[in-house]
C-alpha positions as CSV (number, residue, x, y, z in Angstrom):
1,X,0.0,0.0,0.0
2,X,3.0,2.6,0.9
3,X,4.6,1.5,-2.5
4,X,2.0,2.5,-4.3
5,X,1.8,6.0,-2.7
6,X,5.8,6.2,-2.8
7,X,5.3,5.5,-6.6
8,X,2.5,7.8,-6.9
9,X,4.5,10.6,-5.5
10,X,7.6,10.1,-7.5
11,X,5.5,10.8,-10.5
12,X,4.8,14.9,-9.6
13,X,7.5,17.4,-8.7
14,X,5.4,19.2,-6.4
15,X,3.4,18.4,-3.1
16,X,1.0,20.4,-5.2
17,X,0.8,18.7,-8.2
18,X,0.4,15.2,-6.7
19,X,-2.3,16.5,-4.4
20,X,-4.5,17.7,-7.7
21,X,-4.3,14.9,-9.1
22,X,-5.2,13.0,-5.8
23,X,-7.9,10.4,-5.9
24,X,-7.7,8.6,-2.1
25,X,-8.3,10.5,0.9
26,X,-5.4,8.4,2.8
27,X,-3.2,9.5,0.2
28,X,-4.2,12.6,0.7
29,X,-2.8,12.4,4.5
30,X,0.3,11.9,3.6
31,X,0.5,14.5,1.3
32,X,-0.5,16.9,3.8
33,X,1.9,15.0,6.5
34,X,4.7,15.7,3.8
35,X,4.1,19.4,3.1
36,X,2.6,20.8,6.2
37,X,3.8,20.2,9.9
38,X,2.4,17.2,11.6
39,X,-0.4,18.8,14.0
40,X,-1.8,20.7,11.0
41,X,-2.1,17.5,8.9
42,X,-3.3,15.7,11.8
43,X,-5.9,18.0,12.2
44,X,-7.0,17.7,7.9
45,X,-7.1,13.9,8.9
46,X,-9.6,14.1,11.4
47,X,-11.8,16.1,9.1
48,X,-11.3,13.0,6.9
49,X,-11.7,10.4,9.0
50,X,-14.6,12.4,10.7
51,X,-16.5,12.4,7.5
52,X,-16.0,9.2,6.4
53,X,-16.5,7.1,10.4
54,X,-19.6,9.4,10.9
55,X,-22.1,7.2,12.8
56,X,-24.9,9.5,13.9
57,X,-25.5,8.1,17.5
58,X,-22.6,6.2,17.6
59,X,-21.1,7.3,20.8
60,X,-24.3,6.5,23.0
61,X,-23.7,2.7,21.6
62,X,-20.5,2.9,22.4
63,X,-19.8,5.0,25.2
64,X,-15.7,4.6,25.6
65,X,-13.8,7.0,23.8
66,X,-12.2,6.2,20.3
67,X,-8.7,6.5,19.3
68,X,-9.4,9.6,17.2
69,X,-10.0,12.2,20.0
70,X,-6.7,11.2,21.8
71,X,-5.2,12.7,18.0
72,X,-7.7,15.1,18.4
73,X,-6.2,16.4,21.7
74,X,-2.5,15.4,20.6
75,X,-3.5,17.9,17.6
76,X,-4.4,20.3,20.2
77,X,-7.6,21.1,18.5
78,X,-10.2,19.9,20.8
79,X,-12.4,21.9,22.6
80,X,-16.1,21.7,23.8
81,X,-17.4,22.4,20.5
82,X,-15.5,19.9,18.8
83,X,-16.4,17.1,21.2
84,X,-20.0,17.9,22.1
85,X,-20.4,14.2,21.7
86,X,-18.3,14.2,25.0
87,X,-21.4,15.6,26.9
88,X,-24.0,13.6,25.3
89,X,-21.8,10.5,26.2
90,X,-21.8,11.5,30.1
91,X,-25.5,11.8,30.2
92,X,-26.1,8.6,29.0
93,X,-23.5,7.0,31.5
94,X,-25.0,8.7,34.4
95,X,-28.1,8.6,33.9
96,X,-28.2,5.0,35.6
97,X,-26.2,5.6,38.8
98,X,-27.8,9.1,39.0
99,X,-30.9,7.6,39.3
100,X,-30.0,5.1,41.7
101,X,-28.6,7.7,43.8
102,X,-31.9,9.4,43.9
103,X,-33.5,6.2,44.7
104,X,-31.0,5.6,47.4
105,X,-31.4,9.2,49.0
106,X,-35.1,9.2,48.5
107,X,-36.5,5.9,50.0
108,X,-33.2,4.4,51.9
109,X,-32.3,7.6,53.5
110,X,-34.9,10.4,53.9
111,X,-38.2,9.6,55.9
112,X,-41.6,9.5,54.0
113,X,-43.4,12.5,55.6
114,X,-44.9,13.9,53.0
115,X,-46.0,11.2,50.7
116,X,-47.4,13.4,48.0
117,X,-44.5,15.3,47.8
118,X,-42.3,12.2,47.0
119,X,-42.5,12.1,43.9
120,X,-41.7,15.4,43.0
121,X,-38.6,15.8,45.3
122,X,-37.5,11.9,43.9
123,X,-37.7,13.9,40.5
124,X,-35.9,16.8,41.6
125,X,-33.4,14.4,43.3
126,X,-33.1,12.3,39.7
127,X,-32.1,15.9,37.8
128,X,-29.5,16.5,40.5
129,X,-27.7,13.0,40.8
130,X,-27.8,13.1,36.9
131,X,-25.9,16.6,36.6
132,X,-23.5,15.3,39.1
133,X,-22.7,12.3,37.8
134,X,-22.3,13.4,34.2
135,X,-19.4,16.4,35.5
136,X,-17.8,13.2,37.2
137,X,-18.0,10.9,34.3
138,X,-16.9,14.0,31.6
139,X,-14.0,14.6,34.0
140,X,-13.1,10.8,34.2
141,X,-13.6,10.4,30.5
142,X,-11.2,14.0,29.5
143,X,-8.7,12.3,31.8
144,X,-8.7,9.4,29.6
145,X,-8.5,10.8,26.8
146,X,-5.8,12.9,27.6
147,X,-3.4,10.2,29.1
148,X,-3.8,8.6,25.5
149,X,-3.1,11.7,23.7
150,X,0.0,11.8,25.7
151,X,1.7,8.5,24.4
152,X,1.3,9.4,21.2
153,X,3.8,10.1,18.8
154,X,3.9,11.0,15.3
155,X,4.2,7.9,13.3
156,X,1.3,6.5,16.1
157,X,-1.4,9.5,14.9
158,X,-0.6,9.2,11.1
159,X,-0.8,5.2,11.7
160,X,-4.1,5.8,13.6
161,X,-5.5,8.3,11.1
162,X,-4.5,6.1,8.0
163,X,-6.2,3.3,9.5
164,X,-9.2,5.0,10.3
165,X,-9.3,7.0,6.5
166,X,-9.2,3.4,5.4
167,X,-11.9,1.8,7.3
168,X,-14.1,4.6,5.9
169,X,-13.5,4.8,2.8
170,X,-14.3,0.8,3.1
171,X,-17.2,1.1,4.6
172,X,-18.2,4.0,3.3
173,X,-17.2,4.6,-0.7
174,X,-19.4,6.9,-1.6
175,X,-18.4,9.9,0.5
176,X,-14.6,9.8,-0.6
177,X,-15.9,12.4,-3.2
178,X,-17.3,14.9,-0.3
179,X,-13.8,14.4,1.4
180,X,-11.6,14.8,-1.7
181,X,-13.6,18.1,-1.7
182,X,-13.7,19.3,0.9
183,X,-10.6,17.6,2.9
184,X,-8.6,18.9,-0.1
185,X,-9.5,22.0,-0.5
186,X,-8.5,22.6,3.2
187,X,-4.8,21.0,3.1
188,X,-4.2,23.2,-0.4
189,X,-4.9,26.3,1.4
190,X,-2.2,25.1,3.9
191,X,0.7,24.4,1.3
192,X,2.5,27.4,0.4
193,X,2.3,29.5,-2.9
């Protein structure tokens, strides 16, 4: 597979040239991770591998995070915009033990006085657990990510990101066009005049 792209290459005498006539978004990568410093190429190969993994609701399915937003904070480009998945993810892991905790506090630990007020306070106590939980589990879950992102190294992202552009691109063909576009147009701005 390298080969190919070492081959390919050898054929342009510009970064430039090979990327316009560039058909496969992996090969695209390592164009980028050949013209532009690794963090910025990273960050094109999320976009790619974004695009082409893009599962809707996949992260309440699977609720541990993946190896592409340990690059994502090794790029440095994560924030709470980029990972709003990140909250959605908490909520559905605390929504269980947050619960439970209300059930605990409500019938275990405080006396039934007021019946008719029960169920409103065991809602109010539901809300609250909830909340709590989820800042606990978005901590835990940042801290994870984070001790990834930090024993990574180059050749370990591009690895990850070429891997992941290639799993897409196999499982999903018919987007390779929308990231050719789009991923492309991005990593040309980058390349010098």
């Amino acid at each position: 597979m390298e080969d190919d792209f070492v081959s390919f290459r050898a054929g342009f005498p510009t970064v430039r040239a090979a990327l316009d006539a560039c058909k496969r978004p992996d090969w695209l990568l390592l164009l980028a991770w050949e013209a532009v410093d690794h963090k910025t190429a990273a960050d094109a190969g999320l976009s790619a591998a974004r695009i082409l993994n893009s599962d809707g609701l996949g992260w309440f399915v699977n609720p541990n995070p993946n190896a592409l937003e340990a690059v994502q904070v090794w790029a440095g480009t994560a924030d709470d915009t980029t990972q709003s998945h990140a909250t959605g993810r908490a909520i559905s892991l605390a929504a269980i033990p947050g619960v439970g905790l209300a059930y605990v506090v409500e019938y275990l630990i405080l006396p039934a006085a007021y019946p008719e007020r029960n169920l409103l306070r065991y809602a109010g106590f539901m809300v609250a657990f909830v909340v709590v939980c989820m800042f606990a589990i978005r901590a835990m879950l940042a801290a994870v990510v984070r001790r990834r992102a930090a024993r990574l190294d180059d050749q370990a992202v591009l690895d990850l990101l070429l891997a992941s552009i290639r799993s897409g691109v196999a499982r999903q063909p018919r987007l390779v066009d929308v990231v050719m576009n789009v991923v492309g147009r991005r990593v040309r701005a980058l390349l010098p005049a």
